[in-house]
C-alpha positions as CSV (number, residue, x, y, z in Angstrom):
1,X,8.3,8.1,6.6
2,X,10.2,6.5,9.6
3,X,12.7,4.6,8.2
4,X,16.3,6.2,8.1
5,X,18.1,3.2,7.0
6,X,17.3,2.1,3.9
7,X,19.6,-0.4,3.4
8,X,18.2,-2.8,6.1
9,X,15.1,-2.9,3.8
10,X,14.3,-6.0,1.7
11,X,12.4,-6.9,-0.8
12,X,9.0,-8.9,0.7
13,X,8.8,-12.2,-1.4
14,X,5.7,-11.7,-4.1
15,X,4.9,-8.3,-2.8
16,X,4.1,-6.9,-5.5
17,X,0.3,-5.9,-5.6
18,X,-1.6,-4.4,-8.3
19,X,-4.9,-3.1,-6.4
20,X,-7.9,-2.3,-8.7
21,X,-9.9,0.6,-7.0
22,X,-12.9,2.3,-7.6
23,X,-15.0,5.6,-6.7
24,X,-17.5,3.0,-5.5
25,X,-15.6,1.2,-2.2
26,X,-12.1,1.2,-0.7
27,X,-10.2,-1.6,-0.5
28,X,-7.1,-2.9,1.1
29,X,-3.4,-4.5,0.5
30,X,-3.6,-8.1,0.6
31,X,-0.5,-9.8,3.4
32,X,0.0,-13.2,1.8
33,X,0.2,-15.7,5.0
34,X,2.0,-18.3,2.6
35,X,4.7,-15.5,1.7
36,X,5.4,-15.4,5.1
37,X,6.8,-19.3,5.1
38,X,9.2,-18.6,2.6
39,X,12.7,-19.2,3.1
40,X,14.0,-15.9,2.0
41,X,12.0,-13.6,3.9
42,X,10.3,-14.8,8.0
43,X,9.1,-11.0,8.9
44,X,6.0,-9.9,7.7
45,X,6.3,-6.8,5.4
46,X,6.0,-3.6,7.5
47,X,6.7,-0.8,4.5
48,X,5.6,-0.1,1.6
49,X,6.3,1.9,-1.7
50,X,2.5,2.8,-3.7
51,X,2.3,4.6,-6.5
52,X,-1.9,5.7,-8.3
53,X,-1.6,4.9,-12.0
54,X,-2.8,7.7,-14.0
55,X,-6.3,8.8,-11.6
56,X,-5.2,10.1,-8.1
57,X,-6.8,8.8,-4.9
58,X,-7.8,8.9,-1.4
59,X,-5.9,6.5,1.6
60,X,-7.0,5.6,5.2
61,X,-5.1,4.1,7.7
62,X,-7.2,4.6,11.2
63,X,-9.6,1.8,10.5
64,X,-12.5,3.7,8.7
65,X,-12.6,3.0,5.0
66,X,-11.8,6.3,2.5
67,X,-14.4,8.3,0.9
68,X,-14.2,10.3,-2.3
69,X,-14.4,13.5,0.3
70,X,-12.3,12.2,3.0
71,X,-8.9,10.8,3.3
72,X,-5.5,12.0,2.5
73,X,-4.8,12.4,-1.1
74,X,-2.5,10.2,-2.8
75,X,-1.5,12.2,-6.5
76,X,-1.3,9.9,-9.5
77,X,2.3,9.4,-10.2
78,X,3.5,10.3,-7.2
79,X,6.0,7.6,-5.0
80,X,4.2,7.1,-1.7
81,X,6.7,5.4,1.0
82,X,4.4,3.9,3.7
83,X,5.6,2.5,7.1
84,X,2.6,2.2,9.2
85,X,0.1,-0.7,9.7
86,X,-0.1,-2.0,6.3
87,X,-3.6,-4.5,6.7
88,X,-5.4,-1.3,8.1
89,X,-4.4,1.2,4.6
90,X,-7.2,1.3,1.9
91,X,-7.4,3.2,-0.6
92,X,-10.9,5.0,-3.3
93,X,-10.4,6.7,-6.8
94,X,-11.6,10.0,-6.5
95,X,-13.1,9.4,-10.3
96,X,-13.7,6.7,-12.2
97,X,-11.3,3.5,-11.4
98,X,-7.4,3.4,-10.2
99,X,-5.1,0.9,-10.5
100,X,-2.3,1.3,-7.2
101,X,0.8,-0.1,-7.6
102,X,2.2,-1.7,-4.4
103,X,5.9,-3.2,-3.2
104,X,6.1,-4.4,0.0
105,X,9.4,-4.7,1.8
106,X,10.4,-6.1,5.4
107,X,12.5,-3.2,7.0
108,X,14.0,-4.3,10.2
């Protein structure tokens, strides 16, 4: 989205999320307050890369949670580079359950 530079982005220590969602209720990426103690990395994350294993679904990110009708799309498979606020993003399956792949990265 906004970031040009991708070489100032690193890697956000155990950002790596594997998010179990459901038709049922949206949920949201998890900001680890102890990763933000570690040594390597003292910025919180502010972009991520998502992916939707194999069922495609539906993202928020204006503080109202996703429905199976509303949201935008995110296709299964498909890389999804995210640079907005990350604790505000959710996510539905449009069917059945999805699993979404997350990385977060500090890029400053």
């Amino acid at each position: 989205m906004g970031f040009a530079n991708y070489t100032a982005i690193k890697p956000w220590v155990g950002g790596m999320q594997a998010i179990s969602a459901t038709s049922a209720a949206a949920v949201g990426i998890t900001i680890s307050s102890a990763s933000a103690a570690s040594s390597q990395n003292t910025l919180q994350p502010n972009f991520a890369v998502i992916t939707a294993e194999a069922v495609s679904c539906r993202w928020r990110d204006d503080g109202t949670d996703p429905t199976t009708a509303l949201g935008m799309v995110l296709p299964a498979n498909q890389r999804f580079e995210y640079d907005g606020d990350l604790r505000k993003i959710k996510f539905i399956a449009l069917t059945g359950t999805v699993l979404v792949n997350v990385s977060l990265y500090n890029a400053s």
